[in-house]
C-alpha positions as a LaTeX table, in Angstrom:
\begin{tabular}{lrrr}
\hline
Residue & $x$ (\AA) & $y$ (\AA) & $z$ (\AA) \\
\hline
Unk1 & $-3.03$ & 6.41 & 5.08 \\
Unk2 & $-1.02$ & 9.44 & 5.89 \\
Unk3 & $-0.06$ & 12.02 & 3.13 \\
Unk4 & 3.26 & 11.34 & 1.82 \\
Unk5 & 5.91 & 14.08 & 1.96 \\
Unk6 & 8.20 & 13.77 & $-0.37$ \\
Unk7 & 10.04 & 17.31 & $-0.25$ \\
Unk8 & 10.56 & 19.96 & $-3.09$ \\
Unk9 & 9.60 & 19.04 & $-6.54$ \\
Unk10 & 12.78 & 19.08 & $-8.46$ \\
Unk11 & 11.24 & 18.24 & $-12.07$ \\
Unk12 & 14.26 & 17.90 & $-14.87$ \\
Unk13 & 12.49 & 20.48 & $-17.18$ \\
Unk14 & 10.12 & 22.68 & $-16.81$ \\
Unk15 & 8.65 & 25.73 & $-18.93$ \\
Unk16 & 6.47 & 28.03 & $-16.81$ \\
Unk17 & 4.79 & 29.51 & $-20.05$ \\
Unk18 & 3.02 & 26.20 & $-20.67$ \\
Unk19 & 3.04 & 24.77 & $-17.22$ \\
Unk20 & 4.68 & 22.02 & $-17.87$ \\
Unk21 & 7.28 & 20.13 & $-16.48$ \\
Unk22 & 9.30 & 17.01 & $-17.33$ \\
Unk23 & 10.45 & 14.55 & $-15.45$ \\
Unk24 & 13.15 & 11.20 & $-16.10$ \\
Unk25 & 12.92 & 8.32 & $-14.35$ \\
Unk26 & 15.75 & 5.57 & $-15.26$ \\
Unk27 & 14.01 & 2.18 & $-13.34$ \\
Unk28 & 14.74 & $-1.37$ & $-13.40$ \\
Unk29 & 11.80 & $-2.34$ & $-15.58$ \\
Unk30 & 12.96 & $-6.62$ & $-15.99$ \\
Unk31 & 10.12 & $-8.00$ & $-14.81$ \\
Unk32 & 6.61 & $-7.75$ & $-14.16$ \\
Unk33 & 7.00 & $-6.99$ & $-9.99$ \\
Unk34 & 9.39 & $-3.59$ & $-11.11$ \\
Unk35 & 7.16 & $-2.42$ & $-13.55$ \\
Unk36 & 3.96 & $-2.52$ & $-11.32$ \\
Unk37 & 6.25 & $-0.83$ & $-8.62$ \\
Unk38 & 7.35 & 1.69 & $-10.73$ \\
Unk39 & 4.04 & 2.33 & $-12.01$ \\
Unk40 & 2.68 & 2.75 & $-8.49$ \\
Unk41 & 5.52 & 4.98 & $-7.34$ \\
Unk42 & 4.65 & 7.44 & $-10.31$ \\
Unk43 & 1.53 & 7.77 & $-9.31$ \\
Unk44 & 2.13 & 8.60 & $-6.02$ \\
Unk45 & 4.93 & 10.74 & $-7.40$ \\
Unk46 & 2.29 & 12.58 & $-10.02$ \\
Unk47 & $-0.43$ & 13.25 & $-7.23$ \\
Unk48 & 2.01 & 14.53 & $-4.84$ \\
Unk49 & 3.35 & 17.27 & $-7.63$ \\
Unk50 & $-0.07$ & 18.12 & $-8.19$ \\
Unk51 & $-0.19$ & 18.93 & $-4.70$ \\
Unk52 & 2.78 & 21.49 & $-4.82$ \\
Unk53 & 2.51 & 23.22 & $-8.44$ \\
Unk54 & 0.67 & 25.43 & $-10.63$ \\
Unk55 & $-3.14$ & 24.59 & $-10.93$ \\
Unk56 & $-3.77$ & 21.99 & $-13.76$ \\
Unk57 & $-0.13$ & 21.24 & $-14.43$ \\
Unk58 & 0.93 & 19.44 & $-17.72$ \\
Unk59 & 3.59 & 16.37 & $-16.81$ \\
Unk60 & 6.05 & 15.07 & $-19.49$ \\
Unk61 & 7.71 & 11.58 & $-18.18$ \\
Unk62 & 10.35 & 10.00 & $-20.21$ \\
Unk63 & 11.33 & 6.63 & $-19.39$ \\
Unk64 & 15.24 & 6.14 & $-19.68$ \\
Unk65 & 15.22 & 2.58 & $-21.00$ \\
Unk66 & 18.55 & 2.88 & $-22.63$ \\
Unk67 & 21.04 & $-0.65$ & $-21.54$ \\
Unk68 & 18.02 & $-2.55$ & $-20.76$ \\
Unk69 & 15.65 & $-4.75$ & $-23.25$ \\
Unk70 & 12.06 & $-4.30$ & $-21.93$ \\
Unk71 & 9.42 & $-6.11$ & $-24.17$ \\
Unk72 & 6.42 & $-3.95$ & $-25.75$ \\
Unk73 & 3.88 & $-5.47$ & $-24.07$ \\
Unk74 & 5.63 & $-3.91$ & $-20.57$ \\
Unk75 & 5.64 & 0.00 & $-22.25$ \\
Unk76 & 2.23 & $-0.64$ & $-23.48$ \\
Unk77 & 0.92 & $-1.69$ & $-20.13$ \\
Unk78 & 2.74 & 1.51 & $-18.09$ \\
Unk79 & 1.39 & 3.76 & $-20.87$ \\
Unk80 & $-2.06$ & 2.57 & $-20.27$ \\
Unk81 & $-2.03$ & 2.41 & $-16.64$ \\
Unk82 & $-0.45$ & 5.58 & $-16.39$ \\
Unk83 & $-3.05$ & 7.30 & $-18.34$ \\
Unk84 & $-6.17$ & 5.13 & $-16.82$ \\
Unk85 & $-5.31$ & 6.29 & $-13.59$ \\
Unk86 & $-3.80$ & 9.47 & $-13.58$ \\
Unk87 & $-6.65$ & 12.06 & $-14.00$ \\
Unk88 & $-4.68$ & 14.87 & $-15.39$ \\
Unk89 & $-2.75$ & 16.13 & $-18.80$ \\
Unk90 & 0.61 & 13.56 & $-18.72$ \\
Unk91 & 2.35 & 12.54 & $-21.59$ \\
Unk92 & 4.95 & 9.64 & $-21.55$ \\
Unk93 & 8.44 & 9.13 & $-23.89$ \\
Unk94 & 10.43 & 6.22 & $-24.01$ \\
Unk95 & 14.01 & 6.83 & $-24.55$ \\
Unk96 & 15.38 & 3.33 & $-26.20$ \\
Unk97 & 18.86 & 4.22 & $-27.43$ \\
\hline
\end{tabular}
């Protein structure tokens, strides 16, 4: 597969001193096909950062879930996949109103 290139990393936040940087993703999380994608594209998303910042960067994601009802089970199952399979120091928010 060739390496993706997805540009500058534009995180939303980002504090230098702690080398860490936040990012907010606002996705169509209804069913069980748009979660797996979304989990998938983060991943790609995460490696490719790790690819164009600071040695052993920390990543903050917050998930904008605010207008949509998304069960548990669905935030339980990103969280876990997220953290099974990225390698590095990530931690995830949910933002539900």
């Amino acid at each position: 597969m060739n390496d993706l290139d997805w540009g500058q990393v534009t995180p939303e936040g980002a504090s230098l001193e702690r080398n860490e940087f936040t990012y907010v993703y606002n996705h169509d999380l209804s069913s069980k096909d748009k979660v797996s994608r979304t989990i998938r594209f983060i991943l790609g998303r995460l490696r490719y950062y790790d690819s164009q910042l600071p040695a052993d960067p920390r990543h903050r994601i917050k998930f904008d879930l605010r207008g949509q009802n998304i069960p548990e089970s669905s935030l339980e199952l990103i969280r876990s996949e997220l953290t099974d399979k990225y390698l590095g120091n990530l931690t995830i928010d949910f933002i539900k109103n």
